[in-house]
C-alpha positions as CSV (number, residue, x, y, z in Angstrom):
1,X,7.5,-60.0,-13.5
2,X,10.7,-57.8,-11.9
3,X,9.6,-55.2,-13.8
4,X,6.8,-54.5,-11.6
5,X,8.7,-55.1,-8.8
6,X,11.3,-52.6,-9.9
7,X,8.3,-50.2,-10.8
8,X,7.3,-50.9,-6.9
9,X,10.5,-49.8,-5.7
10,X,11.0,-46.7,-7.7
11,X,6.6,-45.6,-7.0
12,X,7.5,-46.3,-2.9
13,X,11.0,-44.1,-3.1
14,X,8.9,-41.4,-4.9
15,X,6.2,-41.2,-2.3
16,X,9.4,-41.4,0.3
17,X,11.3,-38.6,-1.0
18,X,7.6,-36.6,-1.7
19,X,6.8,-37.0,1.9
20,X,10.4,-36.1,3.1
21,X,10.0,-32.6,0.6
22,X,6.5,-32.1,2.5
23,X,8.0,-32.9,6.0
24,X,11.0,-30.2,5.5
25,X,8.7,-27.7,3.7
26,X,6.5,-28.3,7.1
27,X,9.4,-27.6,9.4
28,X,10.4,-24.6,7.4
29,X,6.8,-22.9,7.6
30,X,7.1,-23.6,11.5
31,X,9.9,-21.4,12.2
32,X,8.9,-18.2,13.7
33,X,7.7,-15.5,11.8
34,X,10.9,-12.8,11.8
35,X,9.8,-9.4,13.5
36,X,9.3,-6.9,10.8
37,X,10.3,-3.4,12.0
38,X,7.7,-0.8,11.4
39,X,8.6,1.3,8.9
40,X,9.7,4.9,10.0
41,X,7.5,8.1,9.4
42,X,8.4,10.3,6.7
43,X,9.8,13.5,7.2
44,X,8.1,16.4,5.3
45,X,11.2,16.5,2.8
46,X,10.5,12.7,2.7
47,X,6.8,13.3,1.8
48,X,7.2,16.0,-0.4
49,X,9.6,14.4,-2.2
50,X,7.1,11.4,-2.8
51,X,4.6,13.5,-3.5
52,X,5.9,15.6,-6.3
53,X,8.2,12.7,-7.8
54,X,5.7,10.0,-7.8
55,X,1.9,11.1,-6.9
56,X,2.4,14.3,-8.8
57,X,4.0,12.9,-11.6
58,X,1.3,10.1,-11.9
59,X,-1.3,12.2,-11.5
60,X,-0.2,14.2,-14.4
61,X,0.6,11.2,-16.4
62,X,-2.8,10.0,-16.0
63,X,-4.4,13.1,-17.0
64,X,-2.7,13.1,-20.6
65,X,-3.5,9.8,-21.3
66,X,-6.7,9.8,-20.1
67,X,-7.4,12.7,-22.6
68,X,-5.6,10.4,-25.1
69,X,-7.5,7.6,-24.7
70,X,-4.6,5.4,-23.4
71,X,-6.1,3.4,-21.3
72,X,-3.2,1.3,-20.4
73,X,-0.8,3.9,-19.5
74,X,-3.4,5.7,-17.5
75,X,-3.8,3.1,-15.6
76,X,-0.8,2.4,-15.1
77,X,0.1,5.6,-13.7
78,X,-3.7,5.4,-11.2
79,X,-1.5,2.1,-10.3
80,X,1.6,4.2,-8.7
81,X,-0.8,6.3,-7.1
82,X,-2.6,3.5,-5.4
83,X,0.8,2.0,-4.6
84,X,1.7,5.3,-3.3
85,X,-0.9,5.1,-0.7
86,X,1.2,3.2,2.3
87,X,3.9,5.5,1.8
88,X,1.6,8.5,2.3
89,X,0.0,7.5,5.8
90,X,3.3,7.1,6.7
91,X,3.7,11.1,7.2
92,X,5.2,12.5,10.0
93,X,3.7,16.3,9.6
94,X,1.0,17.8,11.6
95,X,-2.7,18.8,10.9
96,X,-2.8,22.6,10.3
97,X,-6.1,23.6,11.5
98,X,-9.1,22.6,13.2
99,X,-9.6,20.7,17.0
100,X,-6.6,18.6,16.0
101,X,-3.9,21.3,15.0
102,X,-0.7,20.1,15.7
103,X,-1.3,16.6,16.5
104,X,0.3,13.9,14.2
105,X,-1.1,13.3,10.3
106,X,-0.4,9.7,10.1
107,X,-2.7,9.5,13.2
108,X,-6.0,11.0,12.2
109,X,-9.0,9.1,11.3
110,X,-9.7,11.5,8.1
111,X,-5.9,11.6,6.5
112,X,-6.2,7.5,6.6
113,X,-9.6,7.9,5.1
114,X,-8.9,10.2,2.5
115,X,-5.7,7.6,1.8
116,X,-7.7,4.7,1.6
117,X,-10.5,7.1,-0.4
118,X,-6.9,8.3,-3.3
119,X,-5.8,4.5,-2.9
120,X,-9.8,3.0,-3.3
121,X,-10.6,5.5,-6.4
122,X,-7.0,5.1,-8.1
123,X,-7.6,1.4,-8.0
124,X,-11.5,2.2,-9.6
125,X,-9.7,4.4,-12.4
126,X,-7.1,2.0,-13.1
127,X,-9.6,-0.7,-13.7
128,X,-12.1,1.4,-15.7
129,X,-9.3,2.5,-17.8
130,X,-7.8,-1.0,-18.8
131,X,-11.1,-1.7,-19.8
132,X,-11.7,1.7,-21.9
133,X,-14.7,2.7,-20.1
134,X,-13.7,6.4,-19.9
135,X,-16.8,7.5,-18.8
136,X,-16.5,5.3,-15.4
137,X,-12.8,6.4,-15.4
138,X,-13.7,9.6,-15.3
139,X,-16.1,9.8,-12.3
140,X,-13.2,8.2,-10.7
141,X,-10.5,10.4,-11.8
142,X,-12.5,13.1,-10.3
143,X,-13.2,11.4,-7.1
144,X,-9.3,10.8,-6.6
145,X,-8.7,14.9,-7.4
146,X,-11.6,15.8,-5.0
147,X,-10.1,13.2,-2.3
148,X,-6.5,14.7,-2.8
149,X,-7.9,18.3,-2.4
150,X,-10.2,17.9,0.8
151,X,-6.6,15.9,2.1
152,X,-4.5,19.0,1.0
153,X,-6.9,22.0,2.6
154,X,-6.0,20.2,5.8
155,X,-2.5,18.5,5.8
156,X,-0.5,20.5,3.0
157,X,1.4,23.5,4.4
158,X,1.8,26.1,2.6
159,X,4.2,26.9,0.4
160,X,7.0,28.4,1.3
161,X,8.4,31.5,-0.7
């Protein structure tokens, strides 16, 4: 008979020290949420920088092993450009034509479209890719080239000599 007395005992200090865990977890998620600083706009060497090192790059990584077949390391690199994405509407240049030359990139209804359109169709690739259904991938590896384009004729300076 002590025995499940003792087993008593030992079931009550478990639910004791579970609803203790609970109460501190509780009063942990309480505390306020810390203020998150927004994260500052890139500068053009920022952005061109990010867009040469990593889109670029991807972009080109992609493209050979697409033509390869490899679906996994295509995707992968459709993954950095997706990821790329909130980087890229963080751009601190100016439209370069148009009713809204000169205002602020990061700011215009099109750029974060056609960023949500690169992220959106990267994503599309990625997952058409893994699967090794190339002829899906590549409707949406030329939706993210035709989205990167129309973004360029408007946002990408030119090149300087």
């Amino acid at each position: 008979m002590p025995y499940r007395k003792i087993a008593v005992l030992f079931l009550a200090l478990g639910f004791a020290f579970a609803a203790a865990g609970m109460v501190a977890g509780q009063a942990k998620d309480e505390k306020p949420a810390e203020k998150k600083e927004p994260e500052k706009p890139l500068t053009k060497a920022e952005f061109d920088d990010l867009m040469e090192k990593e889109v670029k790059d991807a972009w080109n990584k992609l493209k050979i092993n697409d033509k390869k077949k490899m679906g996994e390391k295509a995707a992968e690199a459709a993954d950095v450009i997706a990821a790329a994405a909130a980087k890229v509407l963080r751009y601190d240049g100016k439209v370069l034509k148009g009713e809204n030359k000169d205002k602020l990139a990061r700011e215009q209804k099109d750029f974060k479209d056609w960023v949500d359109a690169m992220k959106k169709h990267a994503e599309e690739y990625a997952k058409h890719a893994r699967k090794g259904d190339w002829t899906k991938a590549a409707a949406s590896r030329e939706k993210i080239n035709e989205t990167c384009g129309a973004c360029h004729d408007v946002y990408e300076p030119p090149k300087e000599k």
